[in-house]
N, C-alpha and C positions, 0 to 999 in steps of 0.2 A: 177603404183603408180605415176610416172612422170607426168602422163597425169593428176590426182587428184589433185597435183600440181598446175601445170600450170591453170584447170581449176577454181580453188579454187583462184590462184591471179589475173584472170579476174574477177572473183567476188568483189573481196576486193579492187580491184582498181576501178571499175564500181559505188562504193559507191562514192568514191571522184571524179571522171569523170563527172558521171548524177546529184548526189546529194549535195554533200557538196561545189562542185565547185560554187552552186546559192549561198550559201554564201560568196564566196570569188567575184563572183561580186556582191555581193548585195549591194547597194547606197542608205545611209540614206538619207530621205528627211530634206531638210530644212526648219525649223521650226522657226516661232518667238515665243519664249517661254514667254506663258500668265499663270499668274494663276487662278488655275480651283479648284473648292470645290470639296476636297478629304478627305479621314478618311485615316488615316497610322492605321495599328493593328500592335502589336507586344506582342508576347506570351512570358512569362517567365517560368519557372521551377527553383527552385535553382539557384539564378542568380545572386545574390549580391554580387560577386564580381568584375560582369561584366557591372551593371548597372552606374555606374558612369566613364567606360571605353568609355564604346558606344553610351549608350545614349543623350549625351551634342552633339552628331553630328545629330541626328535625328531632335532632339528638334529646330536643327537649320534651316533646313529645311521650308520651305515656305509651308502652309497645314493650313485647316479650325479645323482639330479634330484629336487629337492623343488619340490612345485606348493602353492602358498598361493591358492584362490582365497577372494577376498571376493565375497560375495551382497547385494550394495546397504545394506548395512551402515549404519546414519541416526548410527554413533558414529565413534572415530578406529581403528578395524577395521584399514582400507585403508591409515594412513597409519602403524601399527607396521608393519602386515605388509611395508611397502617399505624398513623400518629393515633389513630380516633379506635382503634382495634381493642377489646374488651370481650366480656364473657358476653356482651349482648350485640356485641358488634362484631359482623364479621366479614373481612377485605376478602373476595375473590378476586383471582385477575383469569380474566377469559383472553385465549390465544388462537380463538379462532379468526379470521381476517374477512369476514363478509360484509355485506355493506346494510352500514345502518346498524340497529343493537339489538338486532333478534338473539342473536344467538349469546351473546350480554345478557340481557333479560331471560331466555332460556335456564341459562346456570346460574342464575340468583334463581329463578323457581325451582328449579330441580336441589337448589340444596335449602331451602328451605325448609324448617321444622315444624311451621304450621300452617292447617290450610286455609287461613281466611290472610289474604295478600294484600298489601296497600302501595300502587304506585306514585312515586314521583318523580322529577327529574333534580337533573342535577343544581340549575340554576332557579329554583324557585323558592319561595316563602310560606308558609303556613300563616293563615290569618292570626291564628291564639295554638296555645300550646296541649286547644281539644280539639283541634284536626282529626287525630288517628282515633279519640274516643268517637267522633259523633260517625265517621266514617262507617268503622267497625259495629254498631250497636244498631245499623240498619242489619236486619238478618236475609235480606237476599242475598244469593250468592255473587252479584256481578251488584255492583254500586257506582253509579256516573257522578263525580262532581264537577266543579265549578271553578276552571282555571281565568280568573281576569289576567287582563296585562294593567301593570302601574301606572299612577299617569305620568307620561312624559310630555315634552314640549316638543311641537310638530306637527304638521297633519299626517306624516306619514303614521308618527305614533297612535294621534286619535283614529285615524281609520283600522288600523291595527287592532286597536281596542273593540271600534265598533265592529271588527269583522269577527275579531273573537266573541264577541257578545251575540249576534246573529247567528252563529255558529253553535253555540250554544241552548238558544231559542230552539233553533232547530232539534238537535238531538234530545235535551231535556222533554218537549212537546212528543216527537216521535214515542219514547220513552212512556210517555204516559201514555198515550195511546195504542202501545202494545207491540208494537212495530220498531225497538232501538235498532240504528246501525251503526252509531258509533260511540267513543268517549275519548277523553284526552287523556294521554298518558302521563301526565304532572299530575291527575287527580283521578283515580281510580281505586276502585277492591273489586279485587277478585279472587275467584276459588278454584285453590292450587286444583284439586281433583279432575274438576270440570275441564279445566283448561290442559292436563296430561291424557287426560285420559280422548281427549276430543281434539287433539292439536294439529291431527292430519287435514282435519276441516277447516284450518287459518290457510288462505290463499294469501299469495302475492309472498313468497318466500326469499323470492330476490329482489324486491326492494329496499331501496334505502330509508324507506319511512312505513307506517302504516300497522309498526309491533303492537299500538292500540285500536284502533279505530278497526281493522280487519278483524281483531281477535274477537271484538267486540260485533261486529257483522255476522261470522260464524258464529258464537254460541252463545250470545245475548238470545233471548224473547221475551214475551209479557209476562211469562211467568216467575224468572227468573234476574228479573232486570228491576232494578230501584234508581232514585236518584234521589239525590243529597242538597237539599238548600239553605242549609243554614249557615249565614257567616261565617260564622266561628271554623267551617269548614271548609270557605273557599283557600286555591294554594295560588300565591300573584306570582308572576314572571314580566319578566322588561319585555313592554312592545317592541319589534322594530323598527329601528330609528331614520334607515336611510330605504330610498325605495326599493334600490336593489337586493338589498338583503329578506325584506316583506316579501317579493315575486318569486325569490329562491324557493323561502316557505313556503308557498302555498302552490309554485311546482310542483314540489315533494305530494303534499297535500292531494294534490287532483289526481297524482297519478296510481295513489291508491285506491281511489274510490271507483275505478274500470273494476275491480273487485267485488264491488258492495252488491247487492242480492240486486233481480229487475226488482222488485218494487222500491228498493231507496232509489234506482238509479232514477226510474221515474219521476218519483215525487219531487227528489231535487234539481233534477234536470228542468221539470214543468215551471217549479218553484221561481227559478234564475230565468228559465225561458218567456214567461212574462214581466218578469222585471225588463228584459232587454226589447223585448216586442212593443210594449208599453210606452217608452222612453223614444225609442225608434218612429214607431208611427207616429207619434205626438208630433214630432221634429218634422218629419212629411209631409204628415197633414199640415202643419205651420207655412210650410217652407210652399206649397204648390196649393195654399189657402183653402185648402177643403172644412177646416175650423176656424176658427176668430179668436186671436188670442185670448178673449173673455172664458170662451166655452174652454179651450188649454187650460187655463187658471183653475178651475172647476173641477175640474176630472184630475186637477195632483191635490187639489181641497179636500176631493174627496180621498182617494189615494190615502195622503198623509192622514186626514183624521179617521178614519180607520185605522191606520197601521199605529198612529200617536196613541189611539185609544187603550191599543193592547200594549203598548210600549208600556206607558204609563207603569201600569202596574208589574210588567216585567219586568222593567228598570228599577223598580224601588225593591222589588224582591231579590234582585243581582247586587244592588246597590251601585248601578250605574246610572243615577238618576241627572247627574251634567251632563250625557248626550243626550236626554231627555228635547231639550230644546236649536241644539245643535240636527238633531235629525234628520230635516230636511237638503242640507247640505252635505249630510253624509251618506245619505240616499241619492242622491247624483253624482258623488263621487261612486258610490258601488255600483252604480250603472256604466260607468265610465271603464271601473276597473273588470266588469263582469265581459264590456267589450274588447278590452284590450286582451285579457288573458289568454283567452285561446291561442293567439299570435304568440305570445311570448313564450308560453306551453311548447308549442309547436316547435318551435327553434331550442328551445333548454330543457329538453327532454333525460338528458343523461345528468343525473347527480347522486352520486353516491357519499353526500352527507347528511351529517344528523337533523333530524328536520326539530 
């Protein structure tokens, strides 16, 4: 069992050694930021309480065409979003009823007048008001950014955070390495063309979630994939707050990644499968004394100052640098949560809301 162990946290440390360490040096280039004709889309559902929250930071933004679609919306969604209507703003309402906001998303890109696209959602913020410029002035066609959650009070919130932020690691690192399979869709650009012309290649068409992260599995590569780190370009959304609502999310979440090409399924799969092997034998080994609790100690010493090492600098480059020190405790809650998921997956398999 020791040996399971041990071998299982060469694994888990080999992720942040080979791969997540290109993030931690990875060096944004310098850019003089010009503007370039963009379409922003952002999708609504039931939103009217949030459109007069978020959207006065959008609208600020520097952009040739903002698209407001409403998704059959049963509140007054549709009838702020025609307050904010303008030669550069323009309210679709989509009357399809499928689940999730594909086909939302669909009819903002297809009426869209230009082909470099910038997504976000409905309830999110823009760090400064050169979000779309620093977006748009990378010239690949597909660009990942960098959605944190705010900070709130809670653990369910800080895990939240740090799961979003590991999540992140992850795709950002894949990213460079040539290999992206996914991005979030509060912080994204992408090219209308690519994506019309290649759209029969987005699997998972009846889900409720996944209008990013798949689109971005089909027709993301290394050649054609960038990703965006500069502040001024990350977009925050609220963690959240109660546990029940986090497990909904990340339902959604898992159930489009049966999607993702074999080699992401692999890598992520291997990725979380020693984290849980890891954690597990340690507890066995403890528990029927084949280790000393000293030698335990040791092997999450080692564990943590590797994975701290590349935090380190990941975190100051995110600017999540207060989980910095919290990490240890929220690397035992995501062991915790990596074991429970499955089970809860299994039983709340059916959700046809917005993730």
């Amino acid at each position: 069992m020791i040996f399971i162990v041990v071998i299982s946290l060469i694994i888990h440390c080999a992720y942040y050694v080979l791969i997540f360490s290109r993030l931690a040096i990875y060096t944004e280039k310098s850019r003089k930021i010009e503007h370039k004709k963009a379409s922003i889309i952002i999708c609504y559902k039931d939103e009217e309480e949030n459109i007069e929250q978020y959207l006065p930071s959008i609208v600020n933004q520097k952009f040739d065409e903002l698209i407001l679609v409403d998704d059959n919306s049963s509140d007054r969604t549709l009838e702020k979003l025609i307050d904010y209507k303008s030669d550069d703003v323009k309210v679709l309402s989509n009357i399809d009823n499928n689940p999730g906001k594909k086909s939302a998303l669909a009819l903002g890109i297809q009426n869209s007048k230009n082909n470099i696209l910038l997504m976000t959602d409905a309830d999110c913020s823009p760090a400064s008001d050169h979000w779309a410029s620093h977006m748009t002035n990378i010239d690949s066609p597909f660009v990942l950014g960098y959605g944190p959650m705010t900070k709130a009070k809670g653990v369910v919130a800080l895990f939240s955070r740090f799961e979003t932020y590991l999540t992140a690691v992850q795709y950002f690192s894949y990213a460079i390495i040539g290999i992206p399979y996914m991005g979030v869709g509060r912080n994204m650009k992408i090219d209308k063309k690519i994506v019309l012309d290649h759209q029969d290649m987005v699997k998972g068409g009846h889900l409720a979630s996944g209008d990013d992260d798949l689109m971005i599995n089909a027709l993301a590569n290394g050649k054609n994939t960038s990703i965006c780190l500069h502040p001024e370009s990350f977009i925050y959304s609220m963690p959240k707050l109660t546990f029940k609502d986090f497990m909904i999310q990340k339902t959604r979440h898992i159930s489009t990644s049966a999607y993702y090409k074999p080699i992401h399924k692999v890598l992520l799969g291997l990725f979380s499968a020693s984290q849980l092997i890891f954690f597990i034998g340690l507890i066995i080994c403890l528990v029927i004394g084949t280790i000393t609790l000293k030698l335990a100690l040791l092997l999450l010493v080692v564990k943590w100052g590797i994975q701290q090492f590349v935090n380190y600098f990941v975190m100051k480059k995110l600017k999540e640098g207060d989980l910095f020190w919290k990490f240890p405790l929220l690397d035992i809650i995501h062991f915790a949560y990596l074991l429970f998921l499955p089970l809860y997956f299994l039983f709340n398999k059916n959700n046809s809301r917005w993730s």
